[in-house]
TIKOLLUM-293955 format. One record per residue (C-alpha): y negated, z negated, x; residue in one letter. Coordinates in pm, whole numbers, padded with zeros to 5 digits, always signed. Example, Ala and Ser with C-alpha at 12.3 -4.5 7.8 and 13.67 -1.06 7.14 Angstrom:
2
+00450-00780+01230A
+00106-00714+01367S
***
This chain:
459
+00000+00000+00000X
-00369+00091+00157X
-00510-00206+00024X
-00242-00512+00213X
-00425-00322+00564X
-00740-00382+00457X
-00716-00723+00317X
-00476-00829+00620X
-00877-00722+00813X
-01068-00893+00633X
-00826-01212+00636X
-00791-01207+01005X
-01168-01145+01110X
-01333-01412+00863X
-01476-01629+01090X
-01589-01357+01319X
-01799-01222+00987X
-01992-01538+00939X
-02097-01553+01293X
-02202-01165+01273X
-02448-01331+00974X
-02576-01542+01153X
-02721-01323+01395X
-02901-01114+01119X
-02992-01445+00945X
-03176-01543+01257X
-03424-01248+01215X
-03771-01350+01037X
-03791-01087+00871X
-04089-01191+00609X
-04197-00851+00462X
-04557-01000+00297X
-04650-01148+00621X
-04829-00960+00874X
-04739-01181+01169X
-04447-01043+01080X
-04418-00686+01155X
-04212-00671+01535X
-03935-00889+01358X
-03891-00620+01015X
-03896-00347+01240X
-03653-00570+01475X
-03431-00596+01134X
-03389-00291+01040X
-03298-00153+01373X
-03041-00438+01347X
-02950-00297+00996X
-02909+00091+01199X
-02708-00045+01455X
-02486-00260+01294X
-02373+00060+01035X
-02295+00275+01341X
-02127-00051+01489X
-01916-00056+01154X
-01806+00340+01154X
-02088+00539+00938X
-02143+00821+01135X
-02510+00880+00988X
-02751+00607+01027X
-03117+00700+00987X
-03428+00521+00977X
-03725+00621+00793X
-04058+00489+00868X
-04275+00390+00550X
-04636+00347+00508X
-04514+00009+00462X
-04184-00146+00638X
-03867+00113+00739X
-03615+00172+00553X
-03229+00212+00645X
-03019+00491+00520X
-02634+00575+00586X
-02367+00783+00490X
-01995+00834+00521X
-01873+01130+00346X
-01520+01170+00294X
-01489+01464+00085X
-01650+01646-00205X
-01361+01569-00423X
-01394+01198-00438X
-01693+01010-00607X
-01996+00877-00439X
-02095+00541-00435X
-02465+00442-00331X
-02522+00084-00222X
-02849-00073-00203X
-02968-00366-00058X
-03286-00534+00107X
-03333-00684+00435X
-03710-00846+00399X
-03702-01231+00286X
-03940-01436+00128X
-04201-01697+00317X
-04010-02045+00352X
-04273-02246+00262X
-04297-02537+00235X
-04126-02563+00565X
-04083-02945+00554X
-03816-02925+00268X
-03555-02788+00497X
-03304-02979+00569X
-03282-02759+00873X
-03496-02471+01024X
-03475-02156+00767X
-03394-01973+01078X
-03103-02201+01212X
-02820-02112+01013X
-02582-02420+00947X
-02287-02486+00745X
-02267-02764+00566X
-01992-02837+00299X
-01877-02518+00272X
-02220-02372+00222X
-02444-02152+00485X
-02830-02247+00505X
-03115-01989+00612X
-03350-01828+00453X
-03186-01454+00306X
-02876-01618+00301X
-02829-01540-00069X
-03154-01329-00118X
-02985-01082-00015X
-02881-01041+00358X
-02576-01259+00303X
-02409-00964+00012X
-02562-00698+00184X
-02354-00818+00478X
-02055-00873+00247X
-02041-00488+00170X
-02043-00418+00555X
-01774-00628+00591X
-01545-00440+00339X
-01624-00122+00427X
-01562-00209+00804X
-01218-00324+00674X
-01134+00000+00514X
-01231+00235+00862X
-01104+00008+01099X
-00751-00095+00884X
-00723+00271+00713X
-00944+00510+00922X
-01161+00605+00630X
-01338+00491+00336X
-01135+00596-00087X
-01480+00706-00146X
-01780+00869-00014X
-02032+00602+00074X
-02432+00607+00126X
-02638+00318+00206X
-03012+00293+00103X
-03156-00069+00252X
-03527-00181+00215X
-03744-00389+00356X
-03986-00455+00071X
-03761-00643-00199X
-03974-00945-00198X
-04314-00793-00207X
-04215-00503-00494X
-04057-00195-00340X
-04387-00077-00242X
-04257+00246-00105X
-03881+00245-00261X
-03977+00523-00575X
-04213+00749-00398X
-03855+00764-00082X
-03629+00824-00381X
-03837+01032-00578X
-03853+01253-00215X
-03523+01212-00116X
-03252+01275-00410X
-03073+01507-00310X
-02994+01274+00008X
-02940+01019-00248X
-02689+01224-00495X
-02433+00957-00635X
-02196+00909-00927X
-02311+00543-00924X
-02552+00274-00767X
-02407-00069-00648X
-02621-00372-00592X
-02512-00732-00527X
-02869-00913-00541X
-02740-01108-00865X
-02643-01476-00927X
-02247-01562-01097X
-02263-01765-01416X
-02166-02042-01285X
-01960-02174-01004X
-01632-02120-01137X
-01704-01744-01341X
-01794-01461-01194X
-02027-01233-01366X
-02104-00883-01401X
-02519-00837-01501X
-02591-00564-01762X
-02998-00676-01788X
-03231-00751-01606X
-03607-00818-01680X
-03888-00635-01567X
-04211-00798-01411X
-04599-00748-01442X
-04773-01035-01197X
-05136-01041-01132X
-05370-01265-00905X
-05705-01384-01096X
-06032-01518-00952X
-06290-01644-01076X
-06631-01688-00911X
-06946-01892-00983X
-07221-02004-00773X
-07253-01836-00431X
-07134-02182-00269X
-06952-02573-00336X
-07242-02732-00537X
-07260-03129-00550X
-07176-03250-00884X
-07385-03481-00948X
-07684-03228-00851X
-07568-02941-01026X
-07328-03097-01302X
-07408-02968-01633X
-07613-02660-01547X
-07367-02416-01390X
-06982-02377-01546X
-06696-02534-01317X
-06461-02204-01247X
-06182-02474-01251X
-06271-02551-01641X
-06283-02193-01673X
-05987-02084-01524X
-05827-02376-01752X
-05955-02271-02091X
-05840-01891-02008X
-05523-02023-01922X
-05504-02180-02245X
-05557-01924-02453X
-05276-01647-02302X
-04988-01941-02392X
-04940-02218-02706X
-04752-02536-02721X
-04459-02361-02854X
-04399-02094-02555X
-04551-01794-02779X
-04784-01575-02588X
-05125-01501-02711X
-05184-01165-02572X
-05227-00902-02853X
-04969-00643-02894X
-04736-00819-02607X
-04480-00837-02808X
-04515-00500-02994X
-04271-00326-02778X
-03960-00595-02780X
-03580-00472-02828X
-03465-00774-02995X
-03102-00838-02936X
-02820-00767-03199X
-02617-01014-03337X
-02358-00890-03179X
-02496-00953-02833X
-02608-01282-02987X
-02269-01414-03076X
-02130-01337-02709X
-02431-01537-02511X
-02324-01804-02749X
-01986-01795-02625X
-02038-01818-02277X
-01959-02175-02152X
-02344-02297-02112X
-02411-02683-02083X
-02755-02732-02136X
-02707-03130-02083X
-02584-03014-01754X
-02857-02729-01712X
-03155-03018-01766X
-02977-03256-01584X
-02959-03059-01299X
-03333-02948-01333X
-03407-03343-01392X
-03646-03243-01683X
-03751-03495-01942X
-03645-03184-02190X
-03627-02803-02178X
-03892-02607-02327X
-03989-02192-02384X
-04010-01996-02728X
-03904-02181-03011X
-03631-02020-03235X
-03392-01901-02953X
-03122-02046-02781X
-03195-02098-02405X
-02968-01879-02280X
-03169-01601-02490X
-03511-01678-02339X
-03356-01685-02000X
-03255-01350-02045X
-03354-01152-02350X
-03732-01259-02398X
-04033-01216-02223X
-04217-01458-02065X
-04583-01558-01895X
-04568-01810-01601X
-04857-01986-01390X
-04699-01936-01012X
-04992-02065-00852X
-05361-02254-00901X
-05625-02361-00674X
-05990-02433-00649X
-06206-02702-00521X
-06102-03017-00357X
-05745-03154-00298X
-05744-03340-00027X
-05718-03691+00075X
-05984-03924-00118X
-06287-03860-00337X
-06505-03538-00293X
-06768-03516-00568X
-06807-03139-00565X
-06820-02797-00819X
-06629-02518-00692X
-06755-02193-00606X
-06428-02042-00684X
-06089-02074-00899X
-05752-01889-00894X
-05429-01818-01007X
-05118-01639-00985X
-04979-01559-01306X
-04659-01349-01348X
-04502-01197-01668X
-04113-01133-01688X
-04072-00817-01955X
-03797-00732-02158X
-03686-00362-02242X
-03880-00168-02417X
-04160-00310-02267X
-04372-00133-02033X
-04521-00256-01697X
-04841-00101-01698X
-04912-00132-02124X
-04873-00496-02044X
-05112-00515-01784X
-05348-00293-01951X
-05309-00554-02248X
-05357-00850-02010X
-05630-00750-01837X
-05806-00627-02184X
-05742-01042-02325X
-05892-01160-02026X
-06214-01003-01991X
-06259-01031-02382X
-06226-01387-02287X
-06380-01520-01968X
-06698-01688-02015X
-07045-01492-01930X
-07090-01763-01672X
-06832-01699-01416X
-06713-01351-01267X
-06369-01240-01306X
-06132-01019-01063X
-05867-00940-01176X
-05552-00757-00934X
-05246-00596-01014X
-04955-00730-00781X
-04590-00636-00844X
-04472-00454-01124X
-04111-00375-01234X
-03970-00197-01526X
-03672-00413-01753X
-03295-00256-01762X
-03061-00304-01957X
-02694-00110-02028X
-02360-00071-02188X
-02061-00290-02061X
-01827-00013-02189X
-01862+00250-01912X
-01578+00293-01639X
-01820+00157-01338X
-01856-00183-01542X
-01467-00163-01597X
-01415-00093-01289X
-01615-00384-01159X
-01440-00622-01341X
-01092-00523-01262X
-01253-00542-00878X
-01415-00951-00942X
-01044-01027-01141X
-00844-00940-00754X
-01127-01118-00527X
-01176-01463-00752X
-00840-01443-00893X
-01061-01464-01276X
-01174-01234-01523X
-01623-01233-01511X
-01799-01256-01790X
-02106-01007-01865X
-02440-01135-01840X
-02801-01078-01823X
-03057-01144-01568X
-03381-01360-01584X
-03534-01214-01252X
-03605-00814-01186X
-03479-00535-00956X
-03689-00231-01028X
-03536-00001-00819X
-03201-00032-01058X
-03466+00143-01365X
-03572+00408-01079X
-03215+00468-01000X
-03185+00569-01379X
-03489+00741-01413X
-03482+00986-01085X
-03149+01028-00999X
-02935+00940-01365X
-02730+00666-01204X
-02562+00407-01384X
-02599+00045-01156X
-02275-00214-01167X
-02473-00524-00998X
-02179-00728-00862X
-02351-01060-00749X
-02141-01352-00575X
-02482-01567-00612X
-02460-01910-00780X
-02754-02083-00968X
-02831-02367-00739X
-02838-02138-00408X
-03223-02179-00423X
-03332-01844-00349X
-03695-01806-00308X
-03700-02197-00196X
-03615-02453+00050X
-03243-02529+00159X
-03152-02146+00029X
-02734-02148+00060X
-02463-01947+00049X
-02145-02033-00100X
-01875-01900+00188X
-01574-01901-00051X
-01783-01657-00241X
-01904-01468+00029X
-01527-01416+00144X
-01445-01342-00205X
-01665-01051-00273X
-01587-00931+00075X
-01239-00869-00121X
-01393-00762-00407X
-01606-00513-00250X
-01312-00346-00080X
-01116-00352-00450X
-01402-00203-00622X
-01431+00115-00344X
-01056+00128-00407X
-01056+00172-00713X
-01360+00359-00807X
-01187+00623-00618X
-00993+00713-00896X
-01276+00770-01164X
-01311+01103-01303X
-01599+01285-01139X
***
């Protein structure tokens, strides 16, 4: 059987894999930072050499206006199907840096568990795939399917570059299907298959009043605190019962059916556990829907960041020159990216007082997805987690946002199975951001099961 070689490799080098991802964990490779740029470039020539190290005889890297990004390919034959994996190298900041347990750049393993920063999110299953294709050409001599790699270095700050490379490169990008693994399981014990994910509008907004810090007891009561201002705007975008106050937000919706209502009810979701975990007095969002439902299926409008004024140690009697905030907006299909900024922006300069200037700019942006469970890929996936966890995974949705997988659709027609070995406390975008090693050896199986059998679709 071709598979007992490869899964002999994979058993036999496992230990020699984690130490490989290591190395690339080691990299900074913080795409929104300038300070930055030597170590992305230093990543994704790490990326390039580590495919040719692996067996794919084409490994190019394009330069960007932005950070470079990694192709490969290993084509095995016209007759068999294509698979096109994508994946990101760039990692968030790791601030704040006193909340590791250890350096973000130190990888340890504790309990079971790897620590860095991209351990997760996403150089720890972007390594995973490696690994499973290396099994296949150095157990077999060749891959069951024709393979092309497309890996980015600006994930974390939106793909900046990623649509206007695809939209220019796809006939280099021709594939039956798309493959990602930048997804979480259900839970630590299920296994999940994603078939939505949410789209994202985010915007930074400042507002500016006198040309300098006035003393308040000087100036209080005849100029407008931006801080008040920024407060009562915030106010009115949001109520005390999770709606959003933006007209026509929710114009565009796809509610779910009751059909797709019935299964998220199914799935084995404590929410005693999920609040306990969170150590919340009590959950909150959208009233009339389950939680599970406004993780997933409805949109919401978050306050990532605010600042203005004094914070520091002590008393500091003074009137800001200047508030802001980061707000973000996770979108649901049908809604559109840009109609909900237009709609945003619109609300807010209706309602920011004369007194204070407003600037208002547009960040990320990311368009929702969501798909059948019923086509072969998805079938194919599953029959691929059920050999490499030894369980059946459930389908799921997504609270967070991949655009690329709605370009993928868009410009090239590709269907996207995201296969994620993630798990929801591996604290991705935060401090102490893990890896689960079982599941990382797992999906190394799975991986090599799915290009197995995905060889057998019908073209």
């Amino acid at each position: 059987m071709p598979m007992e070689s490869v899964l002999r490799y994979i058993e036999a080098n496992q230990d020699r894999y984690i130490e490989e991802l290591k190395q690339f964990l080691r990299i900074p490779s913080i795409s929104t930072a300038i300070k930055h740029r030597p170590d992305m470039d230093h990543c994704a020539q790490f990326v390039h050499e580590e495919l040719r190290r692996i067996g794919i005889p084409r490994v190019e890297t394009f330069s960007t206006n932005g950070h470079p990004i990694v192709y490969g390919e290993c084509l095995e034959g016209p007759e068999k199907p294509t698979v096109l994996f994508y994946g990101h190298y760039d990692i968030q900041p790791v601030d704040p840096l006193e909340l590791w347990t250890t350096g973000p750049f130190e990888p340890t393993i504790r309990n079971g568990e790897l620590y860095a920063r991209g351990a997760a999110d996403d150089k720890g299953p972007v390594w995973m795939h490696f690994k499973a294709v290396e099994a296949h050409l150095k157990a077999r001599g060749s891959l069951p399917v024709n393979l092309k790699f497309l890996i980015e270095g600006e994930e974390e700050i939106g793909s900046t570059h990623l649509d206007e490379f695809i939209q220019n490169h796809r006939d280099l990008l021709k594939a039956d299907v798309a493959l990602i693994s930048d997804t979480a399981m259900f839970n630590r014990n299920l296994p999940a298959i994603s078939y939505g994910l949410r789209g994202l509008a985010y915007f930074q907004l400042d507002l500016k009043g006198s040309n300098r810090d006035l003393h308040s007891g000087s100036f209080g009561g005849a100029v407008i605190n931006p801080n008040f201002a920024l407060a009562q705007i915030i106010l009115s975008i949001k109520n005390t019962d999770g709606q959003i106050l933006i007209p026509g937000f929710y114009d565009d919706v796809l509610s779910i059916s009751k059909q797709e209502t019935k299964k998220l009810s199914q799935l084995p979701f404590d929410e005693e556990n999920f609040q306990r975990d969170l150590d919340v007095p009590e959950l909150f969002g959208e009233k009339g829907y389950s939680t599970i439902e406004r993780l997933w299926c409805r949109p919401t409008l978050e306050i990532n960041g605010m600042y203005g004024g004094f914070i520091g140690e002590g008393a500091k009697t003074v009137i800001p020159a200047q508030a802001s905030a980061k707000i973000s907006m996770r979108l649901v299909p049908n809604q559109d990216p840009d109609r909900i900024a237009d709609l945003f922006e619109a609300h807010l300069r209706r309602i920011t007082p004369a007194s204070v200037k407003l600037k208002l700019t547009r960040m990320q942006g990311g368009k929702p997805w969501v798909t059948s469970t019923d086509q072969p890929s998805m079938q194919i996936a599953s029959c691929a987690f059920k050999k490499g966890f030894g369980k059946t995974p459930a389908f799921i949705r997504q609270g967070g946002s991949i655009p690329v997988v709605a370009t993928f659709r868009e410009t090239l027609g590709l269907s996207t199975v995201l296969m994620g070995v993630g798990l929801p406390d591996e604290n991705a975008h935060a401090p102490n951001e893990k890896l689960d090693l079982g599941n990382f050896q797992n999906g190394i199986v799975t991986s090599a099961y799915f290009f197995q059998e995905f060889a057998n679709i019908e073209k």
